[in-house]
C-alpha positions in Angstrom: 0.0 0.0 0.0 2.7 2.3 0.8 4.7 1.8 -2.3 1.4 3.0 -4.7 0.8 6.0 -2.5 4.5 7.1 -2.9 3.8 6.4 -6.9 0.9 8.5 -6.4 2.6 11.6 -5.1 5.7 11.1 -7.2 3.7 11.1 -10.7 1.8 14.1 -9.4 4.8 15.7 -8.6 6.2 15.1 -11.8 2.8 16.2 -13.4 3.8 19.7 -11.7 6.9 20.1 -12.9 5.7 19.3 -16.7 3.1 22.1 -16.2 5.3 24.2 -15.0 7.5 23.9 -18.2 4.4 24.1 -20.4 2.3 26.8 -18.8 5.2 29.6 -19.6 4.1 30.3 -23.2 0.4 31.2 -24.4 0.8 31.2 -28.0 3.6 29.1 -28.6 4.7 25.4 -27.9 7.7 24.8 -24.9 8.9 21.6 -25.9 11.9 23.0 -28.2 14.5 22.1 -25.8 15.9 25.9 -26.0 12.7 27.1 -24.5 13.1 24.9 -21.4 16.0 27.2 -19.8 14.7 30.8 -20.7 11.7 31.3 -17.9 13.7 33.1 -15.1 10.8 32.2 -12.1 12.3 28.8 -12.6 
């Protein structure tokens, strides 16, 4: 049980960080790897 609660919280951290990667740009897409270093806040 404990081993599928700490998957739980680990893929919802990761879901975090993805959206905090993807969220930085309204018109334009952030997967170009050159995007993923320019949002200062991070």
């Amino acid at each position: 049980m404990s081993r599928a609660q700490t998957m739980a919280v680990n893929t919802l951290a990761l879901g975090q960080v993805f959206f905090l990667f993807n969220c930085r740009f309204l018109y334009a897409s952030s997967t170009p790897l050159r995007r993923w270093f320019t949002n200062p806040a991070a």
